[in-house]
C-alpha positions in Angstrom: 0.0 0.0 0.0 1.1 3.6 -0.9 1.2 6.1 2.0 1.4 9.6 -0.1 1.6 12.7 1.7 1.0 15.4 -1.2 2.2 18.9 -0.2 1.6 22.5 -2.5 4.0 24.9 -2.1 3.4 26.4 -5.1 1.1 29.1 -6.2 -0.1 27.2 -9.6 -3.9 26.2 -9.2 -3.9 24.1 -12.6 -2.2 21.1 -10.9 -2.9 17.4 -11.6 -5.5 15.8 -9.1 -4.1 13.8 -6.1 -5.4 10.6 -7.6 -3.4 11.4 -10.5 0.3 11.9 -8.9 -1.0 8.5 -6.3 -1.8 6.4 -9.7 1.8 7.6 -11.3 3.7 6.4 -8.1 1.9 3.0 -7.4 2.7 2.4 -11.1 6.4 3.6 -10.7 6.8 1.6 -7.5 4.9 -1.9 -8.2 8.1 -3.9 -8.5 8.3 -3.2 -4.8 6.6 -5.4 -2.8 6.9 -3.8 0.3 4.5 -1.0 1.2 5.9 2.3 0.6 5.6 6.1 1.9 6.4 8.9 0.5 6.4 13.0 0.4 5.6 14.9 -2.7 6.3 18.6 -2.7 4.9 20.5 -5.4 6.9 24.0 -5.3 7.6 27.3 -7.3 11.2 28.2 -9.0 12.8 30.1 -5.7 12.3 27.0 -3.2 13.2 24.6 -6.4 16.3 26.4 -6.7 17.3 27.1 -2.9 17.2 23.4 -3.1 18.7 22.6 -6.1 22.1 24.3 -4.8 21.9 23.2 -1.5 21.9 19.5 -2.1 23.4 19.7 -5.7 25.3 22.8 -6.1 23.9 24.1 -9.3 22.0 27.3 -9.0 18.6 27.4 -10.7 15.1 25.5 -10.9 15.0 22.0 -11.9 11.6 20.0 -12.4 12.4 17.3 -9.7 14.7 16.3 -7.3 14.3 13.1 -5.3 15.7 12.9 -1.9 15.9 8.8 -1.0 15.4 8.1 2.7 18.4 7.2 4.4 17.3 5.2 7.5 19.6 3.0 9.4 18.1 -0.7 9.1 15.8 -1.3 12.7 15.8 2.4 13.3 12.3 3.2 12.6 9.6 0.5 11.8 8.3 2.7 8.5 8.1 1.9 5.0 9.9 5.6 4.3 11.4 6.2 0.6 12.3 9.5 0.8 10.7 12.7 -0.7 9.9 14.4 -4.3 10.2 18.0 -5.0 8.6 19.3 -7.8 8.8 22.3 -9.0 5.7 23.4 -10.8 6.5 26.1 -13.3 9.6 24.3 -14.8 7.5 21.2 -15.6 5.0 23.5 -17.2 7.3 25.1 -18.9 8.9 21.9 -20.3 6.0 20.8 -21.6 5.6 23.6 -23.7 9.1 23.8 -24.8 9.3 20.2 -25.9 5.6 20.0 -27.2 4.1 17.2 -24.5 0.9 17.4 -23.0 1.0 18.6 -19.0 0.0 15.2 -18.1 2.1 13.4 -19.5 5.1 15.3 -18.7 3.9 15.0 -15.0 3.1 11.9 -15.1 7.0 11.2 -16.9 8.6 12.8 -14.3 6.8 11.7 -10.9 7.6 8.3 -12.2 11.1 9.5 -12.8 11.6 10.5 -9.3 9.8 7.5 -8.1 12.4 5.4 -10.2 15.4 7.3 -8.2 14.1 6.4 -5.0 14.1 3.0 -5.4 17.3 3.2 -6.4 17.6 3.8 -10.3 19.6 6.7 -12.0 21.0 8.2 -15.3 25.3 8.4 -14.4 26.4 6.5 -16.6 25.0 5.4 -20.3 24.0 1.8 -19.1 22.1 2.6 -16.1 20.7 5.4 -18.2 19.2 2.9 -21.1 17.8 0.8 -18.4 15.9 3.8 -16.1 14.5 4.8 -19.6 13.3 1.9 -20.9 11.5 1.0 -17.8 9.8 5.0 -18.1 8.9 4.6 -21.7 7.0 1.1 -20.9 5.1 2.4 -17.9 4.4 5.7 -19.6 2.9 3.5 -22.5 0.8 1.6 -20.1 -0.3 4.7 -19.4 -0.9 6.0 -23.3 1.5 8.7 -22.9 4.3 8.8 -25.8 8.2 8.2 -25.7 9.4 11.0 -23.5 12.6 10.2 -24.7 11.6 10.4 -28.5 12.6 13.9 -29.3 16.1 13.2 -28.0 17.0 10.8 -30.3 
């Protein structure tokens, strides 16, 4: 079972529903068999980027960062996986840039994050090919194009 605890911080009022982000993340995280909980922080550019240079040292806005919980084994008795932070007028933006519906560029990257909380990420080209392939067949299940289409 997912625990979500879905937080706006952001001034947008177009957001997608809470069912929406809770469908995205049970999809992302059905591999696990374990229940899981989780924060997602919907925010605008200043917090994004205060953020974004605290933990990563580059200074500006990016449209998610995923914070994986770091919890000593036997320390708490929770299903934790860490935290999302979205940041709602980049991933807007984005979609306009790159021509993609809003909901499936939300729905790309809260599975995205969701994907780097369990433990997936994009260093190096091989683990790169595999975290994409795994978004492009989810997104699919969910009739949202290639995300990855344009870059290729």
């Amino acid at each position: 079972m997912l625990e979500l605890d879905l937080q706006n911080a952001s001034a947008a009022t177009a957001l997608p529903s809470e069912e929406q982000f809770r469908r995205w993340c049970e999809l992302a995280l059905r591999q696990r068999t374990a229940d899981s909980e989780l924060t997602i922080r919907l925010v605008d550019e200043g917090e994004a980027r205060e953020l974004n240079h605290t933990w990563r040292h580059k200074d500006y806005a990016t449209n998610v960062l995923s914070f994986p919980a770091d919890i000593p084994d036997g320390l708490l008795d929770i299903p934790l996986l860490g935290d999302l932070v979205i940041c709602v007028p980049v991933v807007e933006r984005e979609a306009r840039e790159q021509s993609k519906t809003s909901e499936a560029h939300w729905a790309h990257l809260v599975i995205h994050g969701c994907l780097h909380l369990l433990g997936y990420d994009h260093i190096d080209d091989a683990e790169a090919e595999e975290m994409e392939a795994l978004e492009r067949e989810l997104l699919a299940e969910l009739g949202h194009p290639d995300p990855y289409a344009a870059d290729e």
